[in-house]
C-alpha positions as CSV (number, residue, x, y, z in Angstrom):
1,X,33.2,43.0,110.0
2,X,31.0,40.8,111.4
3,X,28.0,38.4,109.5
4,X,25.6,39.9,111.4
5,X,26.7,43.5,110.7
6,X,27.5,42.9,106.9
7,X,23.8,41.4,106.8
8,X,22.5,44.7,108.6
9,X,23.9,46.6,106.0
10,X,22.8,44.2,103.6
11,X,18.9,44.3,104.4
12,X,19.2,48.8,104.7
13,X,20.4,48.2,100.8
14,X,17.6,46.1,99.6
15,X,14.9,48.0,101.5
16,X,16.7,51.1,100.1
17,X,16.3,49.6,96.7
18,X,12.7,48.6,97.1
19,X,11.6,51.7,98.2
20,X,12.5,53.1,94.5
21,X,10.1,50.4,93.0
22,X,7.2,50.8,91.2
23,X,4.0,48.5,92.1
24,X,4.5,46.8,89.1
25,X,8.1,45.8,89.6
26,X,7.9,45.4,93.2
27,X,5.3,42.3,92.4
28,X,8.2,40.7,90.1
29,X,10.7,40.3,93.2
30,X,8.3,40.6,96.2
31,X,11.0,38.3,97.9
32,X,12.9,41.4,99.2
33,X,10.4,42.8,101.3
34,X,10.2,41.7,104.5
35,X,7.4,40.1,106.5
36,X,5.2,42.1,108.0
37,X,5.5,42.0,111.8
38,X,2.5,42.6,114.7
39,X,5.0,43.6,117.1
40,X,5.2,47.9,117.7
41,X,7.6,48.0,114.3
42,X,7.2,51.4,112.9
43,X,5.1,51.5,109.3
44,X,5.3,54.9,106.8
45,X,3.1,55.5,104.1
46,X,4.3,53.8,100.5
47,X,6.3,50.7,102.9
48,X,5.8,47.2,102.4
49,X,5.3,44.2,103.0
50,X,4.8,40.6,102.9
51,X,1.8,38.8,104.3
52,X,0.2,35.6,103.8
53,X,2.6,35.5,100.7
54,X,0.7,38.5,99.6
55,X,2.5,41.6,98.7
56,X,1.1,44.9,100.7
57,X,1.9,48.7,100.9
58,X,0.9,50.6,104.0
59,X,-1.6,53.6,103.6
60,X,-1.0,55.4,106.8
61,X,1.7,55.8,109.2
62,X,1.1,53.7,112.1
63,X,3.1,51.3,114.9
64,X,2.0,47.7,114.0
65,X,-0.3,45.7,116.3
66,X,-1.2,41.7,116.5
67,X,-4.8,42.9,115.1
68,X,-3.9,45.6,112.6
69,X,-2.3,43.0,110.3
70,X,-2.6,43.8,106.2
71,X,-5.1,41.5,105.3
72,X,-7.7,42.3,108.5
73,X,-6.8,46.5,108.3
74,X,-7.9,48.0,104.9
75,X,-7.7,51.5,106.3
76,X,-3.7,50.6,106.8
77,X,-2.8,48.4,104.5
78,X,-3.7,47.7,100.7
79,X,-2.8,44.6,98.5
80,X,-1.2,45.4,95.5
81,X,-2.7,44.4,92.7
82,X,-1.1,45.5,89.4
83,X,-0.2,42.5,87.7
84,X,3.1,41.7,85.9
85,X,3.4,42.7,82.1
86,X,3.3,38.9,81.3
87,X,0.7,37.1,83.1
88,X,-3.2,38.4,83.2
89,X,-4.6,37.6,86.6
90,X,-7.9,37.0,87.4
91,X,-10.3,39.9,88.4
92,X,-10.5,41.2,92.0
93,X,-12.3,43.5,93.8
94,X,-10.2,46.2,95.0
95,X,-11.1,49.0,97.0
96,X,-10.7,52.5,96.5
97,X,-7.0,52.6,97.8
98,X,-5.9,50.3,95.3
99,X,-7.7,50.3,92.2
100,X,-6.5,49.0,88.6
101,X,-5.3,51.9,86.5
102,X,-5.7,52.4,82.9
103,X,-5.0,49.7,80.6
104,X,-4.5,47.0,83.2
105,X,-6.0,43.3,82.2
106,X,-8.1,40.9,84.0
107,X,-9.9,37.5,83.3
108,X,-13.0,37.6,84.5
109,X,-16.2,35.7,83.4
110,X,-14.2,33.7,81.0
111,X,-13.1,36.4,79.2
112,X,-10.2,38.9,79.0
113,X,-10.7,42.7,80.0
114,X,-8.7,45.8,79.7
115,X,-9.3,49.2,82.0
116,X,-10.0,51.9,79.9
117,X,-9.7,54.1,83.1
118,X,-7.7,54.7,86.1
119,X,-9.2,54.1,89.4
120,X,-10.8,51.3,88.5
121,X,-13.2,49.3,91.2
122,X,-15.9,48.3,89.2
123,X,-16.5,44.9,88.3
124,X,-16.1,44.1,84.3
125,X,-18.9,43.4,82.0
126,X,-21.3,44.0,84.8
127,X,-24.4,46.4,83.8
128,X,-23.3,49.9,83.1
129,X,-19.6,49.5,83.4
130,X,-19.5,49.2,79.3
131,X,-17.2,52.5,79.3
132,X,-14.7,51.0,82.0
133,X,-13.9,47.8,80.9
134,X,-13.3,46.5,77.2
135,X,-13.4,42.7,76.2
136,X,-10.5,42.2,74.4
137,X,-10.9,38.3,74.0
């Protein structure tokens, strides 16, 4: 068997194994996704990606052109943004296709927030977003 045949069957595992996933621990080894290409590759719904070292999952099933890449086509592409168990990532907006869920946490405003709700987009401690977001330092 050939390297580049062994390697083949080496990059159908991984993406096999990626596919199965969750958000959460896709962000911990976004190394074995590949890099997202402008050049007519074929996209499904729930692939992804790598961009801009940014990790993204396609929203719609498309053919990939130069101008449709992840960070300049939020109709086809969303960053994911759950953050690792561990670390507590600054606030973002997200949009509507991928908001924080349910006890996620921020830092925002020099403090730290948990989601008391899924679907998330609102900013925390902004004016009537008191029963989305709790300060929890």
């Amino acid at each position: 068997m050939s390297y580049l045949s062994s390697a083949q069957k080496l990059r159908v595992a991984i993406n096999g194994a990626g596919a199965m996933l969750t958000d959460e621990q896709a962000l911990t080894v976004p190394i074995i996704f590949p890099a997202w290409h402008g050049d007519s590759i074929s996209y499904a719904v729930g692939d992804r990606v790598m961009y801009g070292e940014v990790l993204y999952k396609c929203l719609q099933a498309h053919t990939s052109q130069t101008a449709w890449n992840p960070a300049d086509a939020p109709s086809l592409w969303t960053k994911v943004l759950i953050p690792t168990p561990s670390e507590i990532p600054e606030w973002e907006q997200p949009s509507s296709t991928n908001p924080y869920a349910k006890g996620d946490k921020v830092r925002h405003n020099g403090k730290i927030w948990i989601s008391t709700v899924d679907n998330n987009i609102w900013e925390p401690g902004a004016v009537g977003t008191e029963a989305l977001w709790s300060a929890i330092s």
